[in-house]
DOVO-208465 format. One record per residue (C-alpha): residue number from 0; x, y, z. Coordinates in steps of 0.001 Angstrom, whole numbers, plus 500000, padded with zeros to 6 digits. Example, Ala and Ser with C-alpha at 12.3 -4.5 7.8 and 13.67 -1.06 7.14 Angstrom:
residues 2
<num = 0&x = 512300&y = 495500&z = 507800>
<num = 1&x = 513670&y = 498940&z = 507140>
***
This chain:
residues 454
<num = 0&x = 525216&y = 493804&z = 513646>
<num = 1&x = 521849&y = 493139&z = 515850>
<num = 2&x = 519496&y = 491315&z = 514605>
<num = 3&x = 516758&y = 493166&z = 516651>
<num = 4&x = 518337&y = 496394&z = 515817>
<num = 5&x = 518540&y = 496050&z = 511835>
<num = 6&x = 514940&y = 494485&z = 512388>
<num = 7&x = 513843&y = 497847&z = 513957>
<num = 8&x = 515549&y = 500060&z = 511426>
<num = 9&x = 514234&y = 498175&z = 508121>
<num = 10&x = 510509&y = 498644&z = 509344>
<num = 11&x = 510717&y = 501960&z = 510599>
<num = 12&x = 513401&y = 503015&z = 508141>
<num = 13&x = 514767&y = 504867&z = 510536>
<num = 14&x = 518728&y = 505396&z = 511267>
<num = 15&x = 519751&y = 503530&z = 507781>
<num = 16&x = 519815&y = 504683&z = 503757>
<num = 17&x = 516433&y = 503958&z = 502629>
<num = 18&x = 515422&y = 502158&z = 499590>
<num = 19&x = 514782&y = 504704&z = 497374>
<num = 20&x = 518064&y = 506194&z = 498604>
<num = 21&x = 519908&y = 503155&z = 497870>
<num = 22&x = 518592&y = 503591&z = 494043>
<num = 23&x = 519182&y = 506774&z = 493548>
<num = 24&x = 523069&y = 505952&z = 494548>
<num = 25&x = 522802&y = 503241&z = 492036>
<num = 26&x = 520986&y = 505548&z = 489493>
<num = 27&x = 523899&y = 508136&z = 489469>
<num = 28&x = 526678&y = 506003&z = 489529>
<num = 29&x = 528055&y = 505462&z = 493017>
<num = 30&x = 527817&y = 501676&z = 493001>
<num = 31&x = 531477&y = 501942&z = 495064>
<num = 32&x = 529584&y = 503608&z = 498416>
<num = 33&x = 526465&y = 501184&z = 497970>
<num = 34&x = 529627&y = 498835&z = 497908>
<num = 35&x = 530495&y = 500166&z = 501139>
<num = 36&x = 528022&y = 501131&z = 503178>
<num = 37&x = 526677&y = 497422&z = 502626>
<num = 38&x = 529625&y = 496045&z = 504298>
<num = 39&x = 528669&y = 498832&z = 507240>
<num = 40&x = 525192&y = 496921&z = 508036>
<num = 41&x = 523092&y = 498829&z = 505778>
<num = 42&x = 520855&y = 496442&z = 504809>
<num = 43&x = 519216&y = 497930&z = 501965>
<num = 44&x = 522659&y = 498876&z = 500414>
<num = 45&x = 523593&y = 494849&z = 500832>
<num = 46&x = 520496&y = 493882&z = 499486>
<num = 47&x = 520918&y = 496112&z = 496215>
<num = 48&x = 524544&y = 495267&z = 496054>
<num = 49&x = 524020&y = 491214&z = 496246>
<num = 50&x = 520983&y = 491689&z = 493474>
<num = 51&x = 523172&y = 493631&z = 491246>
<num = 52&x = 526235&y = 491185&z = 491886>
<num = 53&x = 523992&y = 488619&z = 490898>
<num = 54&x = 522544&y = 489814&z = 487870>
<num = 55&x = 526228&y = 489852&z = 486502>
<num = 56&x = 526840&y = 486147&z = 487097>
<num = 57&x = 528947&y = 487129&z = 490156>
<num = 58&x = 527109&y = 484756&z = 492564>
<num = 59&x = 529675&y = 483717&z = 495249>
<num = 60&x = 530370&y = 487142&z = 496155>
<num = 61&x = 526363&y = 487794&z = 496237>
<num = 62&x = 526222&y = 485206&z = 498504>
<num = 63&x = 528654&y = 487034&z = 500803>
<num = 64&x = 527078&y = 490268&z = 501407>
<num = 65&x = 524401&y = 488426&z = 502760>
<num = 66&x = 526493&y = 486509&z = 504640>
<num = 67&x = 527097&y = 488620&z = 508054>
<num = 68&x = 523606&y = 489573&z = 508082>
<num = 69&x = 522042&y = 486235&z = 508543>
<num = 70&x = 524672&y = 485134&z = 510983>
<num = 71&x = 522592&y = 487299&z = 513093>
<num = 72&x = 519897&y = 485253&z = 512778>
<num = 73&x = 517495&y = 487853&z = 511003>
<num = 74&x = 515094&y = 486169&z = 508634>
<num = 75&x = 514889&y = 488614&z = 506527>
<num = 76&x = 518300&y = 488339&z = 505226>
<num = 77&x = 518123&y = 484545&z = 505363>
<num = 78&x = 514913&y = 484727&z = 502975>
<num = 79&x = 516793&y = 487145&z = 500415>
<num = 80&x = 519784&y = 484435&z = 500618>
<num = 81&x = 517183&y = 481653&z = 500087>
<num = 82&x = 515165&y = 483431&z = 496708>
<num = 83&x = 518635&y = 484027&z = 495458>
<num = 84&x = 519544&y = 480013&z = 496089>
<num = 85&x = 516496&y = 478978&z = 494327>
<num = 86&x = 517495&y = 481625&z = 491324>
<num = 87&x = 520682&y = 480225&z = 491177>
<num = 88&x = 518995&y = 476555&z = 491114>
<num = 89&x = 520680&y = 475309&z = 494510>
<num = 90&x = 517159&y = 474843&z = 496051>
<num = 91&x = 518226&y = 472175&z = 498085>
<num = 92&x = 520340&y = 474683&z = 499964>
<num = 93&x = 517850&y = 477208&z = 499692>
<num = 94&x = 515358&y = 474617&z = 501270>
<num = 95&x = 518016&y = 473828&z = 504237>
<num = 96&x = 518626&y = 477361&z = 504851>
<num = 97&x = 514954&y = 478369&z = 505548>
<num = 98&x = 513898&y = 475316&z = 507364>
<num = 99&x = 514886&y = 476611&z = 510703>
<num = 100&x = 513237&y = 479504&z = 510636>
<num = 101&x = 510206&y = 477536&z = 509499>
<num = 102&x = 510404&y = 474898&z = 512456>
<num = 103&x = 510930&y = 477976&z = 514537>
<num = 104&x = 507417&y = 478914&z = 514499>
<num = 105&x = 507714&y = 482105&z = 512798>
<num = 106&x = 504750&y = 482766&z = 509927>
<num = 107&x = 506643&y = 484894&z = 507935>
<num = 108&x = 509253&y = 482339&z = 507503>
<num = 109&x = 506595&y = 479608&z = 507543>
<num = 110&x = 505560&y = 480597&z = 504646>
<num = 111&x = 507862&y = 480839&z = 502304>
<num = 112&x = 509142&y = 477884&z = 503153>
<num = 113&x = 505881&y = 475999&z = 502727>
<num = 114&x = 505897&y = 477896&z = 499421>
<num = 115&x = 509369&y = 477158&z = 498346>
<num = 116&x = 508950&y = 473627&z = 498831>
<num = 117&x = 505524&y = 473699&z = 496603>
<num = 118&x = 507307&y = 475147&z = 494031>
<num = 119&x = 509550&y = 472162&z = 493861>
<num = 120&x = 507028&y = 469934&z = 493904>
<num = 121&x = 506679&y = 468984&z = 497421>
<num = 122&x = 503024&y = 469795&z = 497461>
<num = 123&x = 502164&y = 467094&z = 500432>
<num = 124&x = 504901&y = 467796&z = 502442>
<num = 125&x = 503833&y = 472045&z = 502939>
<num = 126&x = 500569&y = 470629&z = 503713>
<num = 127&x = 501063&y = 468758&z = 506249>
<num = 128&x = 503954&y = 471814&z = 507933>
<num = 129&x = 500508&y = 474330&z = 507609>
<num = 130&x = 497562&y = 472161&z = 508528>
<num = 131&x = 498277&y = 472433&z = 512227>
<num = 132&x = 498342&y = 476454&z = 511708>
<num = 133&x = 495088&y = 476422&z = 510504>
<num = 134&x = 493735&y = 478875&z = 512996>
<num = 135&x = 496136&y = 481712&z = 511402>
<num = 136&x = 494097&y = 483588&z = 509018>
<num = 137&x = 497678&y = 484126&z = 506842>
<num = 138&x = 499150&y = 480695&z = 506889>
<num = 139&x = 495600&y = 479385&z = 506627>
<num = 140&x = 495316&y = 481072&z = 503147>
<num = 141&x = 498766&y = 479657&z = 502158>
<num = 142&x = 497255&y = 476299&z = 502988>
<num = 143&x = 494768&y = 477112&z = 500584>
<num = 144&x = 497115&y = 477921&z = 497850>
<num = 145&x = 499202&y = 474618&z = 498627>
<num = 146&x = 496473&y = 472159&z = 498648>
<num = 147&x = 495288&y = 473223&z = 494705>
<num = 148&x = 498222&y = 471773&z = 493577>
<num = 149&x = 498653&y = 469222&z = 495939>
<num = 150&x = 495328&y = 467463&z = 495118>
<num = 151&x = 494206&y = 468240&z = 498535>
<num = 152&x = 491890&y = 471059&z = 498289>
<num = 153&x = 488801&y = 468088&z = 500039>
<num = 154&x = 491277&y = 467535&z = 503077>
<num = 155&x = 491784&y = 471678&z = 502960>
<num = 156&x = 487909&y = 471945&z = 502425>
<num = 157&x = 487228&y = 469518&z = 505560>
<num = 158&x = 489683&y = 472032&z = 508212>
<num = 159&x = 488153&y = 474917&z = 507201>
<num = 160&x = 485068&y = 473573&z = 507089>
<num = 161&x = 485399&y = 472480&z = 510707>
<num = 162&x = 486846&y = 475782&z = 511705>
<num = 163&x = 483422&y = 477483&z = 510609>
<num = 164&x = 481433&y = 475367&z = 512128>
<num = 165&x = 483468&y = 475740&z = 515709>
<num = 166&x = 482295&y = 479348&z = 515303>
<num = 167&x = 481201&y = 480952&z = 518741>
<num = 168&x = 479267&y = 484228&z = 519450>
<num = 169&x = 481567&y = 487542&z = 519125>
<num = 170&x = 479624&y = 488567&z = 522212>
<num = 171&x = 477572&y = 488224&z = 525138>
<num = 172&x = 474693&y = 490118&z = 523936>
<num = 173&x = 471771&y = 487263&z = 522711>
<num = 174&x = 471074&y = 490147&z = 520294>
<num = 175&x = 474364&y = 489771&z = 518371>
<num = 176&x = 474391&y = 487263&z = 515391>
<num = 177&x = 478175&y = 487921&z = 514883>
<num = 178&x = 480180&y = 484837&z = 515160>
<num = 179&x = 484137&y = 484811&z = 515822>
<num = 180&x = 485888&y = 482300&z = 513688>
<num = 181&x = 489579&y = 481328&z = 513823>
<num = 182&x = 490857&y = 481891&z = 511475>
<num = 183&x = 488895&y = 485042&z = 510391>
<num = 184&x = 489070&y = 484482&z = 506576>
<num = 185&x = 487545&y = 480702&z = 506818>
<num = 186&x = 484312&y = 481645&z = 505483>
<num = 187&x = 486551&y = 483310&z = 501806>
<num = 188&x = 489040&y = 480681&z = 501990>
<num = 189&x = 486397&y = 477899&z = 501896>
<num = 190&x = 484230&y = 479429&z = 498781>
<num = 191&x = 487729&y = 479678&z = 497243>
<num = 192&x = 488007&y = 475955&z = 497089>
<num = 193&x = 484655&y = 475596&z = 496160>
<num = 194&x = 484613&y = 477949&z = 493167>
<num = 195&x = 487878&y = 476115&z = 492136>
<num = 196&x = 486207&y = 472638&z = 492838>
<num = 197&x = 483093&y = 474279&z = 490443>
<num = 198&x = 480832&y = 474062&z = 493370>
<num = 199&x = 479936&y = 477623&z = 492054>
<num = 200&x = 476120&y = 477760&z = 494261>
<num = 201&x = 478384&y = 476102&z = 497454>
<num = 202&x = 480501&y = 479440&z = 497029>
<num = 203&x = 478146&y = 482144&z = 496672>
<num = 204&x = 475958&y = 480697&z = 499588>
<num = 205&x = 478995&y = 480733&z = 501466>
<num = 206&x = 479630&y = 483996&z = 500681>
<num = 207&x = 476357&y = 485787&z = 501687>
<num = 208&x = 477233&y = 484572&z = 505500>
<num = 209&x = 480334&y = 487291&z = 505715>
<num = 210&x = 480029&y = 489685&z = 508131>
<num = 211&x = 482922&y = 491754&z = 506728>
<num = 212&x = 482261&y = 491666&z = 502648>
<num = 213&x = 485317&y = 494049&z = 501554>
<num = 214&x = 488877&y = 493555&z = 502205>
<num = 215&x = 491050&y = 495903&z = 500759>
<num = 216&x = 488655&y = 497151&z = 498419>
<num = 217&x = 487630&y = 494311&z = 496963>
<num = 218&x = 484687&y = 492307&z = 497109>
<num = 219&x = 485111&y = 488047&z = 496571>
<num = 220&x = 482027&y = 487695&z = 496017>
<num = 221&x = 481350&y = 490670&z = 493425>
<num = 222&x = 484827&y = 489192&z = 491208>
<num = 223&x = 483270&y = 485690&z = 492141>
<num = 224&x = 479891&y = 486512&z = 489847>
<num = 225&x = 481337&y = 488268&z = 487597>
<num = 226&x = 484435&y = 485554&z = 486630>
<num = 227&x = 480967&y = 483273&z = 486074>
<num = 228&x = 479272&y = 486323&z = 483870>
<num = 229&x = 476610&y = 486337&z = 486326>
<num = 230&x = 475597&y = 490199&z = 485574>
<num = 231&x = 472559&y = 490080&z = 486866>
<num = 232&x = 472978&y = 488622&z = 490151>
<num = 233&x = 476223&y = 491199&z = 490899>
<num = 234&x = 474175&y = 493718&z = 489946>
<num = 235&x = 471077&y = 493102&z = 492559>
<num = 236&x = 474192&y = 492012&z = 494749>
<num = 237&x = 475504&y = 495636&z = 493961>
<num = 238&x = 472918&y = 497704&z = 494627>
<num = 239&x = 472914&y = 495828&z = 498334>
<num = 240&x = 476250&y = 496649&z = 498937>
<num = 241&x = 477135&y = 500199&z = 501237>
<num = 242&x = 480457&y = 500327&z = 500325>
<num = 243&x = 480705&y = 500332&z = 496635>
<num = 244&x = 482971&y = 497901&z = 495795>
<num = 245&x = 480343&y = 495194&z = 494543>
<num = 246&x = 479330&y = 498209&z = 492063>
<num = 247&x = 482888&y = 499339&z = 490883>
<num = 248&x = 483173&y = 495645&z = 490133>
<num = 249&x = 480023&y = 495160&z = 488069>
<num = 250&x = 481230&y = 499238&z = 486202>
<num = 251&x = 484878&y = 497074&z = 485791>
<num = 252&x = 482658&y = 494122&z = 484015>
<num = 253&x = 480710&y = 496604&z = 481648>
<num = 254&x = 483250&y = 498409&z = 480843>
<num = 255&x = 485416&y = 496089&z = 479736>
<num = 256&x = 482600&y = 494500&z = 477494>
<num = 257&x = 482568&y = 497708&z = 475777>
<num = 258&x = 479255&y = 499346&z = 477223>
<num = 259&x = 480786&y = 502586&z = 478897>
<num = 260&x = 477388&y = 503672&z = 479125>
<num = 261&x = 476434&y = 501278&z = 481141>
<num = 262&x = 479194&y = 501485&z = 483800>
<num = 263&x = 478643&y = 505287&z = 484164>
<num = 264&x = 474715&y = 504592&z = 484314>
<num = 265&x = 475750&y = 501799&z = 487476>
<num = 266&x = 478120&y = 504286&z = 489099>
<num = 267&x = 475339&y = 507179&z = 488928>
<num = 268&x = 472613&y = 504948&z = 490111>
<num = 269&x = 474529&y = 503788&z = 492816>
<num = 270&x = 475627&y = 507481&z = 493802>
<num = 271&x = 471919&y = 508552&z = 494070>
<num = 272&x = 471277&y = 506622&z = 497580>
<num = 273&x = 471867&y = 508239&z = 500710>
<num = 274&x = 476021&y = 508945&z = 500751>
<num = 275&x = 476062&y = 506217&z = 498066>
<num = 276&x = 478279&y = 509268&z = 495355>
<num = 277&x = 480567&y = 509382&z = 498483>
<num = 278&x = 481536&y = 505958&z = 497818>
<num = 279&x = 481783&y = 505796&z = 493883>
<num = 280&x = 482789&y = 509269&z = 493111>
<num = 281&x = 486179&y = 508833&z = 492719>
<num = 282&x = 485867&y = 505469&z = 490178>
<num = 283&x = 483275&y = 507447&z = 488089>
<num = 284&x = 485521&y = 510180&z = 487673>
<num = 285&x = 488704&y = 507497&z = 486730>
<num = 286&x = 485859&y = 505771&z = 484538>
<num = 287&x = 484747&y = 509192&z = 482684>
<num = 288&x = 488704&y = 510234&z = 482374>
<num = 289&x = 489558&y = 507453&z = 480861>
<num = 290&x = 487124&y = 507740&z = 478082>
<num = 291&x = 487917&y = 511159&z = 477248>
<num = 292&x = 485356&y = 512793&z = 479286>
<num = 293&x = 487096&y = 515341&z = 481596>
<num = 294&x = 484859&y = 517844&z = 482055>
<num = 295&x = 482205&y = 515258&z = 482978>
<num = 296&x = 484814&y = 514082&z = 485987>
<num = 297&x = 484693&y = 517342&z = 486631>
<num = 298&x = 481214&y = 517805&z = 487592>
<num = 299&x = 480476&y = 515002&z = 489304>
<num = 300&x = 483409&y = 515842&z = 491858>
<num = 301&x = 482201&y = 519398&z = 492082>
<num = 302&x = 478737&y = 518165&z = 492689>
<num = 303&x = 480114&y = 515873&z = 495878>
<num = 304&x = 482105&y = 518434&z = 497039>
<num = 305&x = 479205&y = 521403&z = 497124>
<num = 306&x = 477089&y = 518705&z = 499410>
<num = 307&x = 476497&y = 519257&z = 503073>
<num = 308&x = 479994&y = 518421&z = 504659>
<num = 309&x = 481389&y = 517606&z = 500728>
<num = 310&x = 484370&y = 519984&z = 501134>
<num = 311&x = 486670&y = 517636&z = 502478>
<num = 312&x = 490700&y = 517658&z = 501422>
<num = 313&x = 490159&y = 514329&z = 499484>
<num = 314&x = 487427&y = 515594&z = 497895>
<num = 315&x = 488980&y = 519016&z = 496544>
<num = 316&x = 492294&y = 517302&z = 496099>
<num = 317&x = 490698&y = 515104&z = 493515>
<num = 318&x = 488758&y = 517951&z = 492326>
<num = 319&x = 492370&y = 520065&z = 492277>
<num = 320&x = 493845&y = 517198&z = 490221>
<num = 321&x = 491577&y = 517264&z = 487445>
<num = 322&x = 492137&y = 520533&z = 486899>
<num = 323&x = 495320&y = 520238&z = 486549>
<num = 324&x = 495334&y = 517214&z = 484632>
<num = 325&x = 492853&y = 518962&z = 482187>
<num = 326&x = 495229&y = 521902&z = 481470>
<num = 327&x = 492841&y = 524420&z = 483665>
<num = 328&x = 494572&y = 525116&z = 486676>
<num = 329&x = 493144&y = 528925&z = 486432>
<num = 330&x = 489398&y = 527354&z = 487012>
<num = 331&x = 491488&y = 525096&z = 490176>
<num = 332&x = 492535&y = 528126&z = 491499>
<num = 333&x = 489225&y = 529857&z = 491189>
<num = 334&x = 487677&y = 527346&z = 492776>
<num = 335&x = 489490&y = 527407&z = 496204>
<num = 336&x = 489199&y = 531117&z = 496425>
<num = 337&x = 485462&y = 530339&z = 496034>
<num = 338&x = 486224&y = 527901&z = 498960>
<num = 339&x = 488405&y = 530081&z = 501089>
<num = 340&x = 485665&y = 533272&z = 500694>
<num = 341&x = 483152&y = 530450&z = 501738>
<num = 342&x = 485224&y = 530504&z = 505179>
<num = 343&x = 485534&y = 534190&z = 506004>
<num = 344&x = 488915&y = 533467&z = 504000>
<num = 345&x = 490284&y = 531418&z = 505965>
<num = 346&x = 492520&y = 528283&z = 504526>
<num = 347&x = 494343&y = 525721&z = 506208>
<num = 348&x = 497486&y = 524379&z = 505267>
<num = 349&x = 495679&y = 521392&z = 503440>
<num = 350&x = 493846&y = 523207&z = 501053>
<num = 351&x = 496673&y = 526076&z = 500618>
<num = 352&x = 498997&y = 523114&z = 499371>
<num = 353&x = 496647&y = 521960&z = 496675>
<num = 354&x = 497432&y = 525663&z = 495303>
<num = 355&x = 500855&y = 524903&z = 494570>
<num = 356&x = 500796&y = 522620&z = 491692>
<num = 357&x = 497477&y = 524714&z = 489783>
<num = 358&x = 500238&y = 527935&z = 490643>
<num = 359&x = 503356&y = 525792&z = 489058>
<num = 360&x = 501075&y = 524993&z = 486022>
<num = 361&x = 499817&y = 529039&z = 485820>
<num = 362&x = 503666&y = 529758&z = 484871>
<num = 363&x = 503770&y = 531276&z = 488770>
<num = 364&x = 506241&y = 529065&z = 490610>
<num = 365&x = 507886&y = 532019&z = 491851>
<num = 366&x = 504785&y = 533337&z = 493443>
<num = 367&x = 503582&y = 530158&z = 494879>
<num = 368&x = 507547&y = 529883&z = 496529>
<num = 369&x = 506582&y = 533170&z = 498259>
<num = 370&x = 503674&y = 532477&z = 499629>
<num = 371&x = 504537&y = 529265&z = 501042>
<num = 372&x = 507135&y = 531281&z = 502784>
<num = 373&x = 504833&y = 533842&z = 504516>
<num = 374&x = 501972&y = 531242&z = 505263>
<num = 375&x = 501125&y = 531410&z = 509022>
<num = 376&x = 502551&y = 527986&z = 508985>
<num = 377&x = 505488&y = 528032&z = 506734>
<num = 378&x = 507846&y = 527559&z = 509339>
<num = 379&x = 506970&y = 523730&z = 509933>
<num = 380&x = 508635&y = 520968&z = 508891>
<num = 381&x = 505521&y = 519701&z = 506333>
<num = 382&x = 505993&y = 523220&z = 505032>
<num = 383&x = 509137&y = 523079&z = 504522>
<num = 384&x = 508984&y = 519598&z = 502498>
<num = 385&x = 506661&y = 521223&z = 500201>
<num = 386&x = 508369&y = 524254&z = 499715>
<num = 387&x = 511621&y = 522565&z = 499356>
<num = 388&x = 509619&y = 520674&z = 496129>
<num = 389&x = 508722&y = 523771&z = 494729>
<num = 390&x = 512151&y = 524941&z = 495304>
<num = 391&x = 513886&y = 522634&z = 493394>
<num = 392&x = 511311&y = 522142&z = 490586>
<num = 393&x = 512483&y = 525824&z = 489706>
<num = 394&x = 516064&y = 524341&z = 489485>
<num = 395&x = 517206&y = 526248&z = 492948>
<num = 396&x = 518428&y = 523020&z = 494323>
<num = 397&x = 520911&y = 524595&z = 497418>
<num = 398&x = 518001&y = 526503&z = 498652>
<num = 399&x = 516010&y = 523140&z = 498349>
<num = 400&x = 518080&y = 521536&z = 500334>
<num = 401&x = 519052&y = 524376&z = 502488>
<num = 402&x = 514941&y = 524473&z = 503475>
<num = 403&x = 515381&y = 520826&z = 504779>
<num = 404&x = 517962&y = 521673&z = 506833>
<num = 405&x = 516016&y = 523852&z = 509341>
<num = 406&x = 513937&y = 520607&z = 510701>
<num = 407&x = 516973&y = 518095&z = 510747>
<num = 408&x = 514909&y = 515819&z = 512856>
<num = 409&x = 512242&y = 515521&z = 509651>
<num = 410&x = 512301&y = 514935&z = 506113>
<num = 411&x = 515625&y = 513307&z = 506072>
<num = 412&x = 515178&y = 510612&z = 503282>
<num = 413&x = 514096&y = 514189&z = 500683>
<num = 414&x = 517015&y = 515995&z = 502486>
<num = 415&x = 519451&y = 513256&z = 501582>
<num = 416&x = 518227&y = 512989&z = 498296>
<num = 417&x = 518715&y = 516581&z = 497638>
<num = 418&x = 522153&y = 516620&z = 498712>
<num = 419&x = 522871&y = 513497&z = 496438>
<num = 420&x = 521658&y = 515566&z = 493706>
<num = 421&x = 524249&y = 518668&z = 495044>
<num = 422&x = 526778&y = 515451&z = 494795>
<num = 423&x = 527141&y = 515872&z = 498366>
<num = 424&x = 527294&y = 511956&z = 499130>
<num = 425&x = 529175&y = 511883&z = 502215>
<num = 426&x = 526718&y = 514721&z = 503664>
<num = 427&x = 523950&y = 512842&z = 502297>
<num = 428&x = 524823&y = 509265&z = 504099>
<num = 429&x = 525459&y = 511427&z = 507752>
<num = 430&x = 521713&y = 512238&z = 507477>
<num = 431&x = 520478&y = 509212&z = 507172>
<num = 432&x = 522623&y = 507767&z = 509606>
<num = 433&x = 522145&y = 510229&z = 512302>
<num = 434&x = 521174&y = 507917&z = 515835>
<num = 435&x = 517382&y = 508794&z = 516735>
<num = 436&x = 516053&y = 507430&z = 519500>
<num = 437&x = 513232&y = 504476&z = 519427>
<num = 438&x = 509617&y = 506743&z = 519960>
<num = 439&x = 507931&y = 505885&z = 523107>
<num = 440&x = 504408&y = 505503&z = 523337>
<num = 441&x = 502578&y = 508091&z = 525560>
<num = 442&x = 498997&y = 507161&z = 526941>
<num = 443&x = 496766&y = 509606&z = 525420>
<num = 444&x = 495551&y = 512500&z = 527407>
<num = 445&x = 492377&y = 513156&z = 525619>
<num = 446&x = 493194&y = 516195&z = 524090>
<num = 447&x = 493362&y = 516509&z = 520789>
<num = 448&x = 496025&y = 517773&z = 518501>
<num = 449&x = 496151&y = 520695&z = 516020>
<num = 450&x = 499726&y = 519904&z = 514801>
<num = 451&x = 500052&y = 517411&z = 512131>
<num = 452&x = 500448&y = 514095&z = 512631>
<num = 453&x = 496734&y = 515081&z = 513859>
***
């Protein structure tokens, strides 16, 4: 085993049993080729097989699958080895194991380690390992983390603290007010302690300097008010706030304070700005589902998507989901031929796929297998994933597998999973196995593609 080579093939899951593979084995019984393949260097067969060896008190021998793996170096295995250590309550050796990847410099490892040795109550000492990585917006917010229950969230305060205030201009232009900090999140990480500290004002002034108020749909400063049932000021906040998140938090607040009303009444008034429904539609719908109102989700997604520029495939997907979830595929079906006669009936693949589960729930599986079959694109491989779905939803599992089989360089996670359902393991494991080549990067031409991925 390499350790660049089972690094490669664990991120791109490429060349090795995946995962969800790996379960599925485990689901149906076949612990004896998990067994196996993990002493071939399939990682995620040795990861499975040292959890499961674990569970059942087995521990030296869970130690040993990892065993080869990390003598490769690879810090992935070492970290598995280490959380099983500290399960096993030999944190000491857990601790000993990691440090070297720590002192190493990598932040992944750096990390956990800092983490591990905060969970033991070595508070102090993980400070002082992350302080000097201060300028790395991910260890930086580790830091954070460390220094609340180190009693050090002043000293954590002060770094950051002098990290914003280091701040230089993002660009040349005297126009720009953007500043570049190192790390990026200093401005968040620094209200964090302050909210925690109950410097509540410190935090929310802090706050309103963001250039960047979202991250990963979430607003700080929207949960921030609303953790201090400060309605009023996340709503005015709200209606500032392009994105929407600010207002899905304050429709979160009312709603769980029992005024549904209320969060609808926030979701609409937000979705009457300019592209502001574009933003909340899909929460409002969630929101009106939830409380039993369907048909209501209904309308407000048909109402985005008969806008200007409203039919997009997220759009009618949602749409296409409701109506199924509702019991009314016929009306999801009537509204893409609407759709299609819209475009001189013309449909692309996209919106031909959302068909297929409103057809399934119409009782017409059998029709919708057909069609996918004489679609102008039904001999790609994206095709042939979906029609290999339909396929084996009507219990024709060779054929669904059989479909796969005719793109052997796609879809070969699905493919192996259908031929563990045939019980065809060894078939199954030769698939996923199969050497590919690592992609190489082309400079782009320009041109743009009509073949998916787009």
């Amino acid at each position: 085993m390499d350790a660049a080579d089972l690094d490669y093939r664990a991120r791109t899951l490429t060349g090795c049993i995946h995962p969800r593979v790996v379960a599925r084995l485990l689901e149906l019984g076949h612990e004896r080729e998990v067994e196996f393949q993990a002493s071939r260097g399939e990682w995620f067969c040795a990861l499975e097989w040292a959890r499961l060896l674990g569970d059942r008190g087995q521990r030296k021998p869970a130690l040993d699958v990892l065993a080869p793996y990390i003598a490769t170096g690879w810090w992935p295995a070492a970290r598995a080895q280490a959380e099983m250590l500290e399960g096993y309550g030999r944190v000491e050796e857990a601790i000993t194991l990691s440090r070297p990847y720590a002192e190493a410099g990598d932040r992944l490892a750096l990390d956990f380690f800092a983490r591990l040795l905060a969970r033991q109550g070595r508070n102090g000492e993980a400070f002082m390992l992350l302080r000097t990585e201060i300028q790395d917006w991910y260890l930086a917010g580790c830091l954070v983390d460390v220094a609340e229950a180190a009693g050090l969230d002043e000293e954590a305060a002060a770094l950051l603290a002098a990290r914003v205030d280091a701040a230089v201009p993002a660009c040349d232009d005297p126009d720009c007010d953007n500043l570049r900090v190192k790390p990026s999140n200093a401005v968040a990480l620094l209200a964090t302690i302050r909210e925690r500290q109950g410097r509540i004002e410190e935090a929310i002034a802090l706050l309103h300097m963001r250039a960047t108020t979202s991250v990963n749909g979430r607003d700080q400063l929207a949960d921030l008010l609303a953790r201090h049932d400060r309605v009023a000021e996340l709503r005015a906040y709200a209606a500032s706030q392009y994105h929407g998140h600010a207002v899905q938090r304050l429709a979160e607040v009312l709603d769980e304070r029992g005024d549904v009303e209320g969060a609808i009444a926030a979701y609409r008034a937000f979705g009457a700005t300019p592209d502001g429904m574009w933003h909340v539609a899909v929460p409002l719908s969630e929101l009106l589902v939830r409380h039993g109102r369907g048909d209501e989700a209904i309308e407000v997604m048909r109402a985005l998507a008969e806008q200007p520029g409203g039919a997009e495939d997220w759009i009618i997907h949602t749409l296409c989901t409701l109506y199924a979830d509702r019991g009314q595929p016929q009306e999801g079906l009537a509204y893409l031929d609407a759709l299609k006669a819209r475009h001189d009936g013309e449909e692309e693949w996209e919106f031909f796929r959302m068909r297929l589960p409103l057809m399934a729930g119409c009782g017409l599986l059998d029709v919708a297998i057909e069609q996918v079959r004489a679609h102008p694109e039904g001999d790609t491989w994206y095709t042939a994933w979906a029609l290999s779905d339909l396929l084996a939803e009507a219990g024709r599992a060779e054929e669904a597998a059989a479909v796969l089989e005719q793109h052997p360089t796609f879809n070969t996670s699905l493919r192996a999973e259908r031929l563990i359902d045939l019980g065809r393991i060894e078939d199954a494991i030769r698939v996923l196995q199969e050497p590919r080549t690592k992609p190489i990067t082309l400079a782009w031409d320009c041109a743009n593609s009509t073949e998916p991925p787009f």
